[in-house]
GUPATOR-525354 format. One line per 4 residues: their letters; for each residue x, y, z of C-alpha. Coordinates in nm, 4 decimals, padded with zeros to 6 digits. Layout:
N
A> X Y Z  ...
end
This chain:
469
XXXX> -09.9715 -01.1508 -07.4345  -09.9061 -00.8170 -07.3173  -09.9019 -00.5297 -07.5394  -09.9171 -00.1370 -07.4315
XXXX> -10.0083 00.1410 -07.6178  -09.8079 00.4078 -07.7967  -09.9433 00.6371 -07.5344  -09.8903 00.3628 -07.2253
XXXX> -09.5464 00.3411 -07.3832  -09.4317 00.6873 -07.4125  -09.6034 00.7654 -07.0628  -09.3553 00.4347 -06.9119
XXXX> -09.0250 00.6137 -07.1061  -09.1022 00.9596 -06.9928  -09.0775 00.7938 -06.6181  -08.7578 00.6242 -06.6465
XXXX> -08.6311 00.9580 -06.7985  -08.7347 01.1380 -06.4573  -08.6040 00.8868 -06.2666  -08.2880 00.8623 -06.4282
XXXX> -08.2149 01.2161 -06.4436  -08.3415 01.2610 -06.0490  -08.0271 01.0166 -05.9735  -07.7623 01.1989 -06.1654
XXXX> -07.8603 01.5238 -06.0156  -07.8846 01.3919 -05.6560  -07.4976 01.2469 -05.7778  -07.4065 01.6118 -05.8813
XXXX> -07.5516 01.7403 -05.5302  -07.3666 01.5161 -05.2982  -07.0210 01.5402 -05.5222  -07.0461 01.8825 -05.4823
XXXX> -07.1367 01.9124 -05.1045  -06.7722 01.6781 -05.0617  -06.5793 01.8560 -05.2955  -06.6435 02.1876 -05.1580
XXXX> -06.7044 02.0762 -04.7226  -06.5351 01.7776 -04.6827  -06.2357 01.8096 -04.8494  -06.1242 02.1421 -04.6844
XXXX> -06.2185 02.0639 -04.3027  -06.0496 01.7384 -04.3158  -05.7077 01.8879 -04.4710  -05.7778 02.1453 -04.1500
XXXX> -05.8225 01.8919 -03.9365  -05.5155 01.7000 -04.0756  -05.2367 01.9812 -04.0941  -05.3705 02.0970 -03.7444
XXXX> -05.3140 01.7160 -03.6124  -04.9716 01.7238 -03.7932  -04.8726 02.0188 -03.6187  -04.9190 01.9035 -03.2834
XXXX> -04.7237 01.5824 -03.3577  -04.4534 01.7784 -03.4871  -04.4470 01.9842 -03.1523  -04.4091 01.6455 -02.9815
XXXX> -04.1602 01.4800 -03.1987  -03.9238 01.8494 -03.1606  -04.0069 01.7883 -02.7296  -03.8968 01.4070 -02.7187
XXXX> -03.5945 01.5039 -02.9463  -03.4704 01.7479 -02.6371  -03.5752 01.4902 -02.3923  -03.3887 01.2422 -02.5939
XXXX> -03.0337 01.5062 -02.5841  -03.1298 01.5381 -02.1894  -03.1056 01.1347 -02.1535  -02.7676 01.1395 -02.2955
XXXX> -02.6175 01.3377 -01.9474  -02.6367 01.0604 -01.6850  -02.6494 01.2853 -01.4410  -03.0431 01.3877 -01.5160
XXXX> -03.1494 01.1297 -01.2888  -03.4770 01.2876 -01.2341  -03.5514 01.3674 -01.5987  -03.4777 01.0041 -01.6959
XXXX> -03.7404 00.8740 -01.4405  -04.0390 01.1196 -01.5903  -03.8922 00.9712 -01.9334  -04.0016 00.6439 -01.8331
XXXX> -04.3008 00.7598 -01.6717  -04.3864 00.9182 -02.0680  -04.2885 00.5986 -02.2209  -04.5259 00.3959 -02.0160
XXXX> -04.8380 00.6267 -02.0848  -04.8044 00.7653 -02.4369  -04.7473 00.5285 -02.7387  -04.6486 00.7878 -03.0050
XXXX> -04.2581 00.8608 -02.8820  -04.0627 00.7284 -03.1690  -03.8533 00.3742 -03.1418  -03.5266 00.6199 -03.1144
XXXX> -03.5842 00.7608 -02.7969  -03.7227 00.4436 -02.6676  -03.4115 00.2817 -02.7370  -03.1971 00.5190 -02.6283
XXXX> -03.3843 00.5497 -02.2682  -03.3572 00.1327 -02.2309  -03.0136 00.1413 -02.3416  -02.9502 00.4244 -02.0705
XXXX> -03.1723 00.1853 -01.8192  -02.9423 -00.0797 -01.8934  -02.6207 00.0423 -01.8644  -02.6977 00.2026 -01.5246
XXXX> -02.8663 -00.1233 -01.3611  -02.5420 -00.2747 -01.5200  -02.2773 -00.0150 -01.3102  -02.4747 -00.0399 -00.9697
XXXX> -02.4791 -00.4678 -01.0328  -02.1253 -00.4247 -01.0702  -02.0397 -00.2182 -00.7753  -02.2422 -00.4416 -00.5414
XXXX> -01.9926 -00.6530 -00.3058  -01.8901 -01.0460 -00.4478  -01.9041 -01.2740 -00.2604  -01.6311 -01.3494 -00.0450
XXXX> -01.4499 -01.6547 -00.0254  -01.5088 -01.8379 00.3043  -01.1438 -01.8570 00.3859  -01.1252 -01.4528 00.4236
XXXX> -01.4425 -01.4468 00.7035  -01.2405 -01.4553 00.9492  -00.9991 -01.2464 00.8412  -01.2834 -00.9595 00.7851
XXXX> -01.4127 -01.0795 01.1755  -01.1038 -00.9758 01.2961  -01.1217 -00.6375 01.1268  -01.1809 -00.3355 01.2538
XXXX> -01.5677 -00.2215 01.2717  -01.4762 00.0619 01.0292  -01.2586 -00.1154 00.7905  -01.5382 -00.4267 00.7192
XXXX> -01.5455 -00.4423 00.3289  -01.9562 -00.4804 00.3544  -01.9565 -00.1141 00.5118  -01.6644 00.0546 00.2391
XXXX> -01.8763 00.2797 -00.0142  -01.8287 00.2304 -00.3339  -02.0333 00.4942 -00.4900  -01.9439 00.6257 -00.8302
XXXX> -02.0185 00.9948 -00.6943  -01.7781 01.1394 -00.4508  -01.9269 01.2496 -00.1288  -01.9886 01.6581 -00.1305
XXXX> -01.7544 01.7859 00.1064  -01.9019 02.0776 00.3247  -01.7500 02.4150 00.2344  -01.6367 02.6001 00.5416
XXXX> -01.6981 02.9876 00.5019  -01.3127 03.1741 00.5175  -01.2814 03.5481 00.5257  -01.0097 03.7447 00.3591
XXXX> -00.9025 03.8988 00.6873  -00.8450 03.5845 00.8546  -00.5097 03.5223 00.9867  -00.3454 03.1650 00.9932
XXXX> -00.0969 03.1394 01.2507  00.0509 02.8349 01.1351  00.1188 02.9687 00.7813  00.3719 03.1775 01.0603
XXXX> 00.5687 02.9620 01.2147  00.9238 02.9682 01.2005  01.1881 02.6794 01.3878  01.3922 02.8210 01.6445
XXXX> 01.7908 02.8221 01.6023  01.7679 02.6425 01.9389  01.5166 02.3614 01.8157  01.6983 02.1148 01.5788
XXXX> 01.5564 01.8213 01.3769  01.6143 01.4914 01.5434  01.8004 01.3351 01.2473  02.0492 01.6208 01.1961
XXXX> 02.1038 01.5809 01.5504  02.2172 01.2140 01.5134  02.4403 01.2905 01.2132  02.6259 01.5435 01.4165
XXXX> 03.0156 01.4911 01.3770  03.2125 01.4574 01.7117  03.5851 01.4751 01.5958  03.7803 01.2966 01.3463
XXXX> 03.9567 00.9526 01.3902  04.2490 00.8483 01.1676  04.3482 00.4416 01.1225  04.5016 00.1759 00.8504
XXXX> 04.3795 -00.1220 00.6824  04.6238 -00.3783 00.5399  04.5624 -00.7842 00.4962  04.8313 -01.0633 00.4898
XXXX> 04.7471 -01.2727 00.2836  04.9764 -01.5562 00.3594  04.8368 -01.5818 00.7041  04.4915 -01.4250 00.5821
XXXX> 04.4751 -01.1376 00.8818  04.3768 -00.8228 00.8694  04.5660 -00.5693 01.0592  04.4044 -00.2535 01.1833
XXXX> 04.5958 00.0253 01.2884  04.4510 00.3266 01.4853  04.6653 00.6233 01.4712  04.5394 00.9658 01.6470
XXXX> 04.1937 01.1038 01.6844  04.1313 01.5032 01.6666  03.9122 01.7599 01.8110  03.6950 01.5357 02.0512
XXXX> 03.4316 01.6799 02.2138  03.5118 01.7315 02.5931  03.3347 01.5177 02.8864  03.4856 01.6293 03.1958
XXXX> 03.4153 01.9428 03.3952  03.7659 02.0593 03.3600  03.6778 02.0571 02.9529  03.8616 01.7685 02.8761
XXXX> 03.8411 01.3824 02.8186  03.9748 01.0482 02.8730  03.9381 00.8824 02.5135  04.0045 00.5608 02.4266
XXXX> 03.8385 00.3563 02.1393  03.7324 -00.0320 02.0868  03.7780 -00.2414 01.7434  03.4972 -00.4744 01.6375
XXXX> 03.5027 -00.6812 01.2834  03.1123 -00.6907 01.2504  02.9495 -00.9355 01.2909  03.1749 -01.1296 01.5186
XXXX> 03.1408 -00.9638 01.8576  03.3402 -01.1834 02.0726  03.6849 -01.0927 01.9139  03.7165 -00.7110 02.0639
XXXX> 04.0086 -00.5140 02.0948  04.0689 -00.1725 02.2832  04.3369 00.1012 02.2332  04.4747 00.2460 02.5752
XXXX> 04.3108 00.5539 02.7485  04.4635 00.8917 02.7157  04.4743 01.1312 03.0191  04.2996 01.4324 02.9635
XXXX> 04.3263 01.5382 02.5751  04.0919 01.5894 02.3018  04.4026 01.4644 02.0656  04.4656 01.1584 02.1527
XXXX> 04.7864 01.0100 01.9633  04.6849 00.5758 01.9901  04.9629 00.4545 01.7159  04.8202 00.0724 01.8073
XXXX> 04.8098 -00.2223 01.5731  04.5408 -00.4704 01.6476  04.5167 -00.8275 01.4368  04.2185 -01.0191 01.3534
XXXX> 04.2331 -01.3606 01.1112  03.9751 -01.3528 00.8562  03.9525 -01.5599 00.5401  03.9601 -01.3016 00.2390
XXXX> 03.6487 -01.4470 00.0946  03.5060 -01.3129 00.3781  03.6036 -00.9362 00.4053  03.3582 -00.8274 00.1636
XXXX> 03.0511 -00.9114 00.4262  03.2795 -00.7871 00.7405  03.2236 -00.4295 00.8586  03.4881 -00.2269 01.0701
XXXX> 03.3807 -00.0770 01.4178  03.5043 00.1671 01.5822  03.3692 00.2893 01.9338  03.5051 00.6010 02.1055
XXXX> 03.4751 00.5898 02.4480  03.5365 00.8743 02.7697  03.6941 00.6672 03.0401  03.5378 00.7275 03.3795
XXXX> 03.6620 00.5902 03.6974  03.3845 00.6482 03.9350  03.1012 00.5710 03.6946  02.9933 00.4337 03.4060
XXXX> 03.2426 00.5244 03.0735  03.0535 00.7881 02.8291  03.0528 00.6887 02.4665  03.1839 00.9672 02.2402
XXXX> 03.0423 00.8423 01.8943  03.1106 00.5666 01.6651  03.2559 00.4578 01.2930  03.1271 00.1728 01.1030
XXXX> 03.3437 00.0754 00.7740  03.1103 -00.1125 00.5413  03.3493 -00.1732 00.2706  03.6524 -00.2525 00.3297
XXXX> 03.7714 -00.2189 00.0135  03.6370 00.1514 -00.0038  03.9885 00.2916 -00.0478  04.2264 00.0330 -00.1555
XXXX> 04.2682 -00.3400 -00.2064  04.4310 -00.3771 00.1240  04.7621 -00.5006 -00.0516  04.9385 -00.2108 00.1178
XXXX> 04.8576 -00.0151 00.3970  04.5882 00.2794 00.3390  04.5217 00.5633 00.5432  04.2130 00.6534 00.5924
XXXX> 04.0146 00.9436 00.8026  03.6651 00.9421 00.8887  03.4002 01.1720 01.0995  03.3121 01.0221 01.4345
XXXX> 02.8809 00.9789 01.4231  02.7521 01.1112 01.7669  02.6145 00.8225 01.9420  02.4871 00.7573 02.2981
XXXX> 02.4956 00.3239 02.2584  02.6696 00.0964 02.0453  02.5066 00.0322 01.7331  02.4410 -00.3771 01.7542
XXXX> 02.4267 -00.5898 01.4318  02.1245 -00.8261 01.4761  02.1585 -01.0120 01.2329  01.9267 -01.0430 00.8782
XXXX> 01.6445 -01.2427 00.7736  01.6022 -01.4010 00.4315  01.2305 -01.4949 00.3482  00.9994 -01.4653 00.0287
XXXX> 00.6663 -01.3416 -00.0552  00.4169 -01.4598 -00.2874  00.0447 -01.3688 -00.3442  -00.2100 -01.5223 -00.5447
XXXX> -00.4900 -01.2753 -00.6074  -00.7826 -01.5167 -00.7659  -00.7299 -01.7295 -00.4072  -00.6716 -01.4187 -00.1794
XXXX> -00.3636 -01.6104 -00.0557  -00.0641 -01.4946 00.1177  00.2350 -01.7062 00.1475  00.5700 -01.5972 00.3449
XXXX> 00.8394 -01.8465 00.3529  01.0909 -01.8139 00.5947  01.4250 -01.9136 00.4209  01.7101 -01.8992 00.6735
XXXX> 01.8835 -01.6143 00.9432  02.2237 -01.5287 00.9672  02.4865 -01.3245 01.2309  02.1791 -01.3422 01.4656
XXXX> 02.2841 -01.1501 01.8130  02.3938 -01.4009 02.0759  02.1481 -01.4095 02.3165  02.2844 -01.7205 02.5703
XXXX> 02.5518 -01.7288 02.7925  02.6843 -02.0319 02.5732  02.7370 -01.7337 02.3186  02.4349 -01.9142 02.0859
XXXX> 02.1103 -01.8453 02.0505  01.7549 -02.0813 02.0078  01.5746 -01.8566 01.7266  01.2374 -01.9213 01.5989
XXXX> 01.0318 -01.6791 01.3937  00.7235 -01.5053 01.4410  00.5053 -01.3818 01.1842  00.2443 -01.1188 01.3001
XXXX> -00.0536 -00.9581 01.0304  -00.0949 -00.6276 01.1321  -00.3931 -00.3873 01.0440  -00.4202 -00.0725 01.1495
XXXX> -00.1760 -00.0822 01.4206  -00.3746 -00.3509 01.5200  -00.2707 -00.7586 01.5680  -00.5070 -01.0073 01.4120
XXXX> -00.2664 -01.3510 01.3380  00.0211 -01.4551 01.4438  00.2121 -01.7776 01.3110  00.5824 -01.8969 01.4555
XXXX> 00.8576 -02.1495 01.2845  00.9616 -02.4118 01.4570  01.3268 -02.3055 01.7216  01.6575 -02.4268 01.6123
XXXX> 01.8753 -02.4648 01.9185  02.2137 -02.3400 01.9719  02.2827 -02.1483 01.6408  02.3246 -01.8001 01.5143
XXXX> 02.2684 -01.9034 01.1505  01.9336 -02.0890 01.1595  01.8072 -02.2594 00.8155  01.4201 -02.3021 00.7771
XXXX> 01.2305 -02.3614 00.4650  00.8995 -02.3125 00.6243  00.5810 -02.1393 00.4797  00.3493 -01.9477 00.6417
XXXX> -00.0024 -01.8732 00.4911  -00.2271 -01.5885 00.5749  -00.5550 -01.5332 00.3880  -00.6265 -01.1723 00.2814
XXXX> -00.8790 -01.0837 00.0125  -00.7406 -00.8437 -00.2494  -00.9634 -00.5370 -00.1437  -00.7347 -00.5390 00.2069
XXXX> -00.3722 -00.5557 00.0208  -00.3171 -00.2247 00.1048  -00.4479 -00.1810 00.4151  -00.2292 -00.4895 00.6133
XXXX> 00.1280 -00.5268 00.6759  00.3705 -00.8084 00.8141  00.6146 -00.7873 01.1404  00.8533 -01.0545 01.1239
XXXX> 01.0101 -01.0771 01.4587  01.3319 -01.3272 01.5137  01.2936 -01.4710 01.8896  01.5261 -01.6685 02.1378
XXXX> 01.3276 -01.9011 02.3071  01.3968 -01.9194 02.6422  01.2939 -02.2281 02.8605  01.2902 -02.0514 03.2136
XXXX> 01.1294 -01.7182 03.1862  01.0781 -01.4447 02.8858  01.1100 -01.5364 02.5361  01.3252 -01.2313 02.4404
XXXX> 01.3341 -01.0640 02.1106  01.6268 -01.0319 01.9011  01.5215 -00.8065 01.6114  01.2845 -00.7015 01.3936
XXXX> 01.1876 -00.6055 01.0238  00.8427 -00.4789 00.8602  00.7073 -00.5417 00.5283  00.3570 -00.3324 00.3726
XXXX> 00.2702 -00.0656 00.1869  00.3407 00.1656 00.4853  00.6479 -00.0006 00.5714  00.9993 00.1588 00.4834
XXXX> 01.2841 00.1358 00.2689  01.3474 -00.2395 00.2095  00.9942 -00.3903 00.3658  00.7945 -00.1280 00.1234
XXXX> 01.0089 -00.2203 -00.1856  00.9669 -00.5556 -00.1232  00.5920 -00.5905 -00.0781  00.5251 -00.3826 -00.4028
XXXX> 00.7356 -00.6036 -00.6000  00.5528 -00.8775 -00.4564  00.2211 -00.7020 -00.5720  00.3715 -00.6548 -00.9231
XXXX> 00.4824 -01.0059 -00.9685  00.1988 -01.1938 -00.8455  00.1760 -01.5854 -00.8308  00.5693 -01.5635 -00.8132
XXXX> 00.7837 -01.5649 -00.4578  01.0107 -01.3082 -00.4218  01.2884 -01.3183 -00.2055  01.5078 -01.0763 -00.0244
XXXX> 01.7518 -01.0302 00.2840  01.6405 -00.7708 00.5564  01.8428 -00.6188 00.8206  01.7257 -00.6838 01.1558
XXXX> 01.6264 -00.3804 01.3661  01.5887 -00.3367 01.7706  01.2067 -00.3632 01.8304  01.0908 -00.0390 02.0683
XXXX> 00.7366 -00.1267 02.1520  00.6306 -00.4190 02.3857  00.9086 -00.6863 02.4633  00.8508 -00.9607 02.7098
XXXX> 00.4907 -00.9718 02.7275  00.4597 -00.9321 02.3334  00.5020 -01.2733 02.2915  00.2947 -01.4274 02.5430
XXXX> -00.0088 -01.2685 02.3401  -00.2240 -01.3885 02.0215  -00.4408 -01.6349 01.9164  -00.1742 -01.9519 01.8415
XXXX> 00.0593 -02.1050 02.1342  00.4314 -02.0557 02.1439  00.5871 -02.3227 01.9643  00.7650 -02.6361 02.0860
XXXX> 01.1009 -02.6676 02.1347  01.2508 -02.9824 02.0063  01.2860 -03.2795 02.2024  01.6336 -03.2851 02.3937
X> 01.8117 -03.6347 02.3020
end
């Protein structure tokens, strides 16, 4: 076995001792070197590394209230150059950019052009170059308009301009009174005739070199034109007494849609007779019932022709917007002008789509022969896409189809959003009511542009006439 000494033993104690005590103090040494070195340069280290996040946190916050104005375009592009490169911005101003991102890839997807239907390409081939859909801009930003320099001492001459006493407006010209005419109205209705009665005409404008005229006047009950009565002429006098009665059977549920006429007329011998003016009587019943004779005075219109009744037109609209479809039906004419020596007429219709000023269709009805009150029922379709509503209008013409020769136009009527009076009001009802036809009667009008050789133009042949039996 072994045994030590007492002095082996204390010697072996005294050792561990040492030892022992070496390792606490070496403890004490190094708790003391991090206590007092450590401790207080990482703390530096950490508020100085807490600082400089704080600094970046306060400069994406301001980058984040930049992002919110959409027009920073080139602040939200070095935004997402940041976001790509540093890892620290915070999830808010992430989001917020990609929600920015979004919404703006979302407007310019929108604002690119659908895709048309393949029903409207020729309509848009027939376009003009300007007006193509493909080349419209639809930019959300309105194009800066260049700023012409003006100077305060500039004059404008137009700002000037004054009309002349001697230059007068066209219309006021055309409503100019020439004299006063005096007549009666009364109907029998036991023999259902109406009896007009034209008494005296005053101050007449003169038409003779010796300042004088020869008036006398003609009697029309619009729209029959082939019953027409005239007064006698009086020999130099702007006074004329007439005191003639003039007769013309007409059902009485018919004088609400008759209209009086009254033509004024400078006799000539040598030449052709100068007309005076002109007095159309809409209502008959204006001033009395016509149970007992009414007198009644009215200006005389200055007018150079007769004023013609045409006629009207009755047709519908309808548009369906999802199919970009335009359908006009033509319903039925009535009072049309006689155009043949037969005193009839062979009407068809003609539907042309206007743009522009410009022609691109043209579709026609089939010709009724020998009629002044043609009846229809035919549709005719034009494709437009919605985008071009506004921009196109119709020109229904009513023709008399003529086998030797012309084709000859009797009148006309216009519907669009440039069009006027009746035509305008009825294509933006149309537009308010879509997917519903809307029909109306329109006054035919004399048509001032090309005539004869209008017709013989287009894309579509003129139409058949029916077979004779």
């Amino acid at each position: 076995s072994l045994s030590l000494s007492p002095s082996e033993l204390s010697v072996s104690l005294l050792a561990v001792i040492v030892i022992v005590c070496g390792l606490a103090l070496v403890a004490v040494f190094v708790f003391l070197f991090w206590k007092l070195c450590w401790v207080p340069w990482r703390n530096k280290a950490l508020s100085s590394h807490l600082a400089v996040l704080r600094s970046e946190a306060g400069h994406k916050d301001s980058m984040a209230d930049k992002l919110k104005d959409t027009g920073a375009i080139s602040f939200l592009e070095a935004a997402v150059k940041i976001s790509h490169t540093s890892p620290d911005i915070p999830a808010e101003v992430q989001m917020s950019m990609k929600d920015h991102i979004m919404r703006r890839t979302r407007i310019q997807r929108q604002t690119t052009e659908p895709a048309s239907s393949t029903r409207h390409i020729s309509f848009k081939r027939h376009l003009p170059r300007q007006m193509h859909v493909s080349s419209m801009d639809y930019g959300l930003e309105p194009p800066a308009v260049a700023e012409q320099p003006t100077s305060i001492g500039r004059i404008k001459p137009e700002l000037y301009k004054q009309k002349t006493v001697d230059t007068e407006d066209p219309k006021k010209e055309a409503e100019k009174t020439c004299g006063k005419i005096n007549f009666t109205l009364k109907y029998d209705y036991e023999n259902e005739t109406l009896t007009v009665r034209i008494l005296r005409a005053f101050d007449l404008p003169a038409k003779d070199f010796c300042g004088s005229s020869d008036p006398y006047v003609k009697i029309y009950l619009l729209p029959d034109r082939k019953r027409k009565f005239q007064t006698r002429v009086h020999r130099k006098t702007l006074n004329p007494t007439f005191d003639e009665s003039f007769h013309f059977p007409v059902p009485h549920e018919e004088l609400a849609s008759r209209k009086l006429h009254l033509s004024v007329f400078d006799f000539d011998r040598f030449s052709r007779h100068d007309m005076i003016g002109e007095v159309i009587l809409e209502n008959l019943f204006e001033d009395s019932d016509l149970s007992r004779e009414t007198s009644i005075w009215r200006d005389i219109q200055y007018a150079t022709t007769e004023s013609v009744d045409l006629g009207e037109i009755m047709f519908s609209l309808c548009y369906l917007p999802t199919a970009g479809r335009l359908t006009l039906t033509v319903i039925k004419c009535r009072n049309l002008k006689a155009m043949d020596i037969t005193g009839y007429s062979d009407p068809y219709v003609k539907v042309s789509l206007l743009c522009d000023g410009r022609r691109l269709k043209k579709k026609k009805t089939t010709i009724k022969k020998n009629t002044l009150n043609p009846t229809y029922n035919e549709a005719i379709i034009f494709d437009i896409p919605p985008e071009n509503m506004d921009q196109v209008s119709l020109l229904i013409s009513v023709m008399d189809y003529d086998r030797v020769g012309h084709n000859e136009i009797i009148g006309v009527c216009r519907v669009g959003v440039n069009a006027e009076g009746l035509g305008r009001d009825h294509w933006n009802e149309m537009l308010a009511y879509p997917r519903k036809p809307i029909a109306h009667w329109h006054p035919l009008v004399e048509w001032h542009g090309r005539a004869a050789s209008f017709d013989s133009q287009g894309s579509c042949p003129s139409p058949k006439p029916p077979p004779t039996p």
